[in-house]
Kinemage of the C-alpha trace (Angstrom):
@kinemage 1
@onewidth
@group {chain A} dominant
@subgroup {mainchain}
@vectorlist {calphas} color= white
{ca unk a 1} P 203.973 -3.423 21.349
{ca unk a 2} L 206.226 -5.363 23.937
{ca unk a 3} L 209.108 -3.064 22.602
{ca unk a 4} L 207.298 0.223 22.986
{ca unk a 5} L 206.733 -0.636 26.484
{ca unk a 6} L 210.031 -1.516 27.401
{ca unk a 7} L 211.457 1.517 25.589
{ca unk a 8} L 208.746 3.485 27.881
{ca unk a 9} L 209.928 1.987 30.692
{ca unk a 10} L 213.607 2.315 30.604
{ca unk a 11} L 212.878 5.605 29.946
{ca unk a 12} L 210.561 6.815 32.650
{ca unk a 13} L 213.073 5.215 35.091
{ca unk a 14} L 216.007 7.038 33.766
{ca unk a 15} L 214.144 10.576 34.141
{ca unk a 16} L 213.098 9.344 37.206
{ca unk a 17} L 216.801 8.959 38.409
{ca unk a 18} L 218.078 12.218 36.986
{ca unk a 19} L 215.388 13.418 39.291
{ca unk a 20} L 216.609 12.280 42.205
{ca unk a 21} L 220.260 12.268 41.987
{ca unk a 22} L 220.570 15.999 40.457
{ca unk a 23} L 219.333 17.974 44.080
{ca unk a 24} L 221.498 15.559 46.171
{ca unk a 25} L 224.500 16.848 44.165
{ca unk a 26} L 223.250 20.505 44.361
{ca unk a 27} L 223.523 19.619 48.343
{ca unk a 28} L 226.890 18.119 48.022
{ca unk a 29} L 228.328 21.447 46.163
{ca unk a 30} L 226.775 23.284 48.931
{ca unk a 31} L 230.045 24.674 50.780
{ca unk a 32} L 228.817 27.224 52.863
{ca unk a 33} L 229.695 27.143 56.722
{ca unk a 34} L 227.094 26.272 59.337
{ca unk a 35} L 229.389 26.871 62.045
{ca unk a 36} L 231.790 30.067 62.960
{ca unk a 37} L 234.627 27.939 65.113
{ca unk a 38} L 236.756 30.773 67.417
{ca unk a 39} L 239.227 30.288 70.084
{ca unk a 40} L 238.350 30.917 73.288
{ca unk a 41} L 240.554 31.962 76.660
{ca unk a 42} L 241.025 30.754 79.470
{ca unk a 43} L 241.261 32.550 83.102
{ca unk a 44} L 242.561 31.278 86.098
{ca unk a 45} L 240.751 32.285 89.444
{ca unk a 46} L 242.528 33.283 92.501
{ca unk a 47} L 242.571 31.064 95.571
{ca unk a 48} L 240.233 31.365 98.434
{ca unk a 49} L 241.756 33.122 101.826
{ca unk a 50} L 242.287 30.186 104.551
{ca unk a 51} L 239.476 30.152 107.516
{ca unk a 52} L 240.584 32.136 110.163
{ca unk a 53} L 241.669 30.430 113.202
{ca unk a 54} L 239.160 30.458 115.873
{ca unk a 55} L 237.055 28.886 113.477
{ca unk a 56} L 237.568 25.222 113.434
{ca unk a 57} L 235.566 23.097 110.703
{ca unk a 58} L 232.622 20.760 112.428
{ca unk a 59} L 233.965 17.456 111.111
{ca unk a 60} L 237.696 18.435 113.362
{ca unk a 61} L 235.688 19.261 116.167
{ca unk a 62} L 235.849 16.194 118.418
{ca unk a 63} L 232.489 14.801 120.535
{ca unk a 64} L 232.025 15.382 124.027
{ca unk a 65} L 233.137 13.203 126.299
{ca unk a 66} L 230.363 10.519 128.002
{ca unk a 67} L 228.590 11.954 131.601
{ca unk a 68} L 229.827 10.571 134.482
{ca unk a 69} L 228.123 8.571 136.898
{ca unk a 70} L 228.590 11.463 139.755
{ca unk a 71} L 226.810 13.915 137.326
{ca unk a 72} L 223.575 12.039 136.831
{ca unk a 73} L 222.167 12.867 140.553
{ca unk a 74} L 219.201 14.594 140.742
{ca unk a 75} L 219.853 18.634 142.494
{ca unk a 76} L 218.254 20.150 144.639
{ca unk a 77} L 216.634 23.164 143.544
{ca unk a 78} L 216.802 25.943 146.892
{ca unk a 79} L 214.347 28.232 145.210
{ca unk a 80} L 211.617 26.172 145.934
{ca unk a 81} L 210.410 26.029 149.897
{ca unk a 82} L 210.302 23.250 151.654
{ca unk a 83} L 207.269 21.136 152.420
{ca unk a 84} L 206.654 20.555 156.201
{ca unk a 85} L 206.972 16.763 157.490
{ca unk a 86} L 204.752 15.729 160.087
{ca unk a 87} L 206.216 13.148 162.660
{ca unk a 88} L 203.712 12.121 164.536
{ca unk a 89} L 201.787 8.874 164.221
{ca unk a 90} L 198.057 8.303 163.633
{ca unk a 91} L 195.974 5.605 164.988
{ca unk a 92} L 193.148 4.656 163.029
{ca unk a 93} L 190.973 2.903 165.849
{ca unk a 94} L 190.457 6.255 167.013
{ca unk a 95} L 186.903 7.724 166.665
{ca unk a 96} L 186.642 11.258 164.896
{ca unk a 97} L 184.071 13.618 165.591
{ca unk a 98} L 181.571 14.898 163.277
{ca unk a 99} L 182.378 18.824 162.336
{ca unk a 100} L 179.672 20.772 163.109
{ca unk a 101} L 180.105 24.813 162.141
{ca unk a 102} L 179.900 27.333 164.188
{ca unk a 103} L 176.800 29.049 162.354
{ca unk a 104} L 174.460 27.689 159.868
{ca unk a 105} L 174.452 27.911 156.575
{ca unk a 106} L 172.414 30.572 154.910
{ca unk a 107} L 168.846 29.556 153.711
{ca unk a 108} L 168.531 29.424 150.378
{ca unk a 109} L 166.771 32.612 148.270
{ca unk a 110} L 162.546 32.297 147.612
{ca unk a 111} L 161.452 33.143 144.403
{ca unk a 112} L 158.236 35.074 145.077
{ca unk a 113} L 156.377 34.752 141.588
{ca unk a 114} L 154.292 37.903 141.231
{ca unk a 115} L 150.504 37.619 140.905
{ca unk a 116} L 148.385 37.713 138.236
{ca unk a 117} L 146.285 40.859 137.860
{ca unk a 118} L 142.601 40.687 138.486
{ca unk a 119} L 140.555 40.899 135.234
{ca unk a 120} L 137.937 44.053 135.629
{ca unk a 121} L 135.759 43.534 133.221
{ca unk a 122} L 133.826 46.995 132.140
{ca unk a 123} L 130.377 47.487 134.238
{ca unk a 124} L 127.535 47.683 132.637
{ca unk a 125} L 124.455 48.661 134.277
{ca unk a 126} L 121.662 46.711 133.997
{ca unk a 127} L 118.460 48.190 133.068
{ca unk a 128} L 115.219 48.027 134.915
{ca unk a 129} L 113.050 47.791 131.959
{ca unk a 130} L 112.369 44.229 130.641
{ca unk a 131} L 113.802 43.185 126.990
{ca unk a 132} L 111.184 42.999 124.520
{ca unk a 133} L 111.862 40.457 122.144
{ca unk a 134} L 111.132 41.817 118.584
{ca unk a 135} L 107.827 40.759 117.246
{ca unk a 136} L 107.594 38.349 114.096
{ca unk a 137} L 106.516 40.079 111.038
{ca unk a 138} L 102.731 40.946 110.976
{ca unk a 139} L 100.854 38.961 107.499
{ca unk a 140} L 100.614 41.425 104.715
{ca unk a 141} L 96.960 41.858 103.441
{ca unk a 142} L 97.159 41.640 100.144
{ca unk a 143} L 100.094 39.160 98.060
{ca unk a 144} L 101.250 39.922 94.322
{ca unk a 145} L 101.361 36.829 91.858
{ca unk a 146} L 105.599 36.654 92.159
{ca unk a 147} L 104.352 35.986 96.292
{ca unk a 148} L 102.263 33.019 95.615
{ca unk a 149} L 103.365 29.291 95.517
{ca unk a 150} L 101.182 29.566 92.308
{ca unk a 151} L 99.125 31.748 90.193
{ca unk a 152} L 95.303 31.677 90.182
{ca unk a 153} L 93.595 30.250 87.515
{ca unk a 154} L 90.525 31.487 85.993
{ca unk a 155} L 87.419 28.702 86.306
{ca unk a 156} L 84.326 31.208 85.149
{ca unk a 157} L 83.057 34.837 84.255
{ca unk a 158} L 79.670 36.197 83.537
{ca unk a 159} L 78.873 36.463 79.805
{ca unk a 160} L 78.146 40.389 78.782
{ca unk a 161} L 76.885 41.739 75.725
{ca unk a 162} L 79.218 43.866 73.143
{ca unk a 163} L 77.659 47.319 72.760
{ca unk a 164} L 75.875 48.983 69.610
{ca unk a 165} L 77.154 52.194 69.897
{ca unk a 166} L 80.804 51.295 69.557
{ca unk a 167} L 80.516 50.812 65.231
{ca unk a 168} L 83.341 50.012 63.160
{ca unk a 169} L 85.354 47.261 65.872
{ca unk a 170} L 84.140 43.685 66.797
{ca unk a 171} L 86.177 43.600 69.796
{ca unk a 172} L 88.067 45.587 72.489
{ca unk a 173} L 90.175 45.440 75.060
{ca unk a 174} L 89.927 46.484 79.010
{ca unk a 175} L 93.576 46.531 81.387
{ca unk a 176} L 92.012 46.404 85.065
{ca unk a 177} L 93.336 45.572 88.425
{ca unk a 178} L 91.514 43.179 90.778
{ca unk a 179} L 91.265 41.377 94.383
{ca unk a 180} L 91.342 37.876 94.225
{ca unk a 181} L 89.779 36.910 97.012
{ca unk a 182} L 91.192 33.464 99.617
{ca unk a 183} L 87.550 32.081 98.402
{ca unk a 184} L 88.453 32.839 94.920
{ca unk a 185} L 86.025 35.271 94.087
{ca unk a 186} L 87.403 38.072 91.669
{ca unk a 187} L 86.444 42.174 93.028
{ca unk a 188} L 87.208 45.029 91.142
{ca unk a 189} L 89.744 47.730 92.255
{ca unk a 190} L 90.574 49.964 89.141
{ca unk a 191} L 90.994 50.605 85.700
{ca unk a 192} L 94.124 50.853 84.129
{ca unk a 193} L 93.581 51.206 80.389
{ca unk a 194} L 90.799 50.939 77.731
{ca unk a 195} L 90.338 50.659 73.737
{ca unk a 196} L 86.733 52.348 74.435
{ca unk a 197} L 85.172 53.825 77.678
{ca unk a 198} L 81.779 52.331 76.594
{ca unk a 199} L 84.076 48.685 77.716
{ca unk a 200} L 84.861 49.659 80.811
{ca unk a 201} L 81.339 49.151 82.678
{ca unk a 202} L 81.301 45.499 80.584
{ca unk a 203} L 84.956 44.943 82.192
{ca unk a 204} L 83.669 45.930 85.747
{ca unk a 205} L 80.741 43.469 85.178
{ca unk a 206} L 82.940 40.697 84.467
{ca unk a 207} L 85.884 41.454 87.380
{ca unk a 208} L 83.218 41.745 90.211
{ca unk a 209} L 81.456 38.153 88.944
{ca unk a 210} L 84.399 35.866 87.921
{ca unk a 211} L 85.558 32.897 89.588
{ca unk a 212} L 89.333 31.791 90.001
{ca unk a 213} L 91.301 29.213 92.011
{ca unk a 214} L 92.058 30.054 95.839
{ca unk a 215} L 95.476 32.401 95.679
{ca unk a 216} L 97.946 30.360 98.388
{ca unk a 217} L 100.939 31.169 100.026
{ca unk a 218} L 102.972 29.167 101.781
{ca unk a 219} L 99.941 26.766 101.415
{ca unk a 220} L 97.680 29.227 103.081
{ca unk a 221} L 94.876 30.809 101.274
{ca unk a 222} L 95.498 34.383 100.854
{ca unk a 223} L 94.190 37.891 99.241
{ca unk a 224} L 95.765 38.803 95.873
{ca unk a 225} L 95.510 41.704 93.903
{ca unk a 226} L 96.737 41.465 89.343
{ca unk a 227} L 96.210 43.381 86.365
{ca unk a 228} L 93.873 42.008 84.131
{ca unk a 229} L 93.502 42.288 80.473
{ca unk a 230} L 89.863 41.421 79.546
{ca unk a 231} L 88.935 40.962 75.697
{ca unk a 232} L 85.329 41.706 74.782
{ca unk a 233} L 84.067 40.235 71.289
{ca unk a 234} L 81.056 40.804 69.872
């Protein structure tokens, strides 16, 4: 086993050298030119013409010379005038006048603001006849139950007796309107509807004698007038 693997060995290196040492000789046998090498000539310039003469380089040129004492006075200029120069002396113990002008000075302008326009307020002419202050609202007469502070309650009605003639019905019914008096007395105003007309003098009977609670408004006893519906049994 040892054997094998050192024949294996000495074998993979050997392929691996023919591997790399075969494309570095291809590279080597490579003769072809990289570079084209040609001769090149050479030309000689003329010389430049010499600077003519009035023209002198800077660096011959030599500085000025240093000013002179003489030059550095100041000069007069003539085209300016001449300022006058007063001779005479001053003495300042001497007491000046005050300088009062000959006229005196303007006043100075009033602004006059303008006035405010009077307010005319539109006449109206008064009339002779008193103001009557409207009257409050007369009391109605008569108040529906949705006027009351409450509705009136029924306390008593006369008894009545159901009629023979009417065969075939134990009871019947009478719609009337009535007047609920402030006292609470019940009065009859009309009828409205009826199962029978042999009811309707039994239903007058009873809204002209019953007795109900005081109708009040506003906690005043008042008049009310309400349907009705009265029920007569037998």
């Amino acid at each position: 086993m040892k054997l094998k693997s050192i024949i294996l060995g000495v074998a993979t290196t050997a392929v691996l050298l023919v591997v790399l040492i075969v494309p570095r000789m291809m590279v080597l046998d490579n003769t072809a030119k990289e570079f084209d090498i040609r001769e090149i000539e050479t030309v000689s310039l003329p010389e430049p013409p010499p600077p003519p003469l009035d023209e002198v380089p800077e660096e011959d040129v030599p500085p000025p010379p240093p000013p002179a004492l003489i030059d550095l006075r100041t000069t007069l200029d003539i085209s300016q005038p001449t300022l006058p120069v007063s001779i005479s002396k001053i003495d300042p113990r001497l007491v000046v006048d005050t300088f009062f002008p000959d006229q005196p000075p303007s006043p100075l302008p009033v602004i006059v603001k303008p006035r405010p326009k009077p307010v005319v307020k539109p006449h109206t002419p008064k009339s002779s006849r008193p103001t009557l202050k409207p009257s409050p609202p007369m009391p109605k007469s008569e108040y529906s139950l949705g006027e009351l502070d409450r509705k009136p309650q029924l306390i008593s009605n006369p008894s009545v007796t159901f009629p023979r003639s009417i065969r075939g019905a134990s009871s019947g019914r009478v719609v009337v309107r009535v007047a609920i008096l402030p006292s609470g007395r019940s009065k009859y105003v009309s009828t409205v509807s009826s199962t029978h007309p042999a009811l309707i003098p039994l239903a007058r009977k009873i809204a002209n004698g019953s007795r109900f609670t005081p109708p009040t408004r506003q906690g005043s006893p008042v008049k009310a007038v309400m349907t009705w519906p009265i029920t007569i049994k037998k």
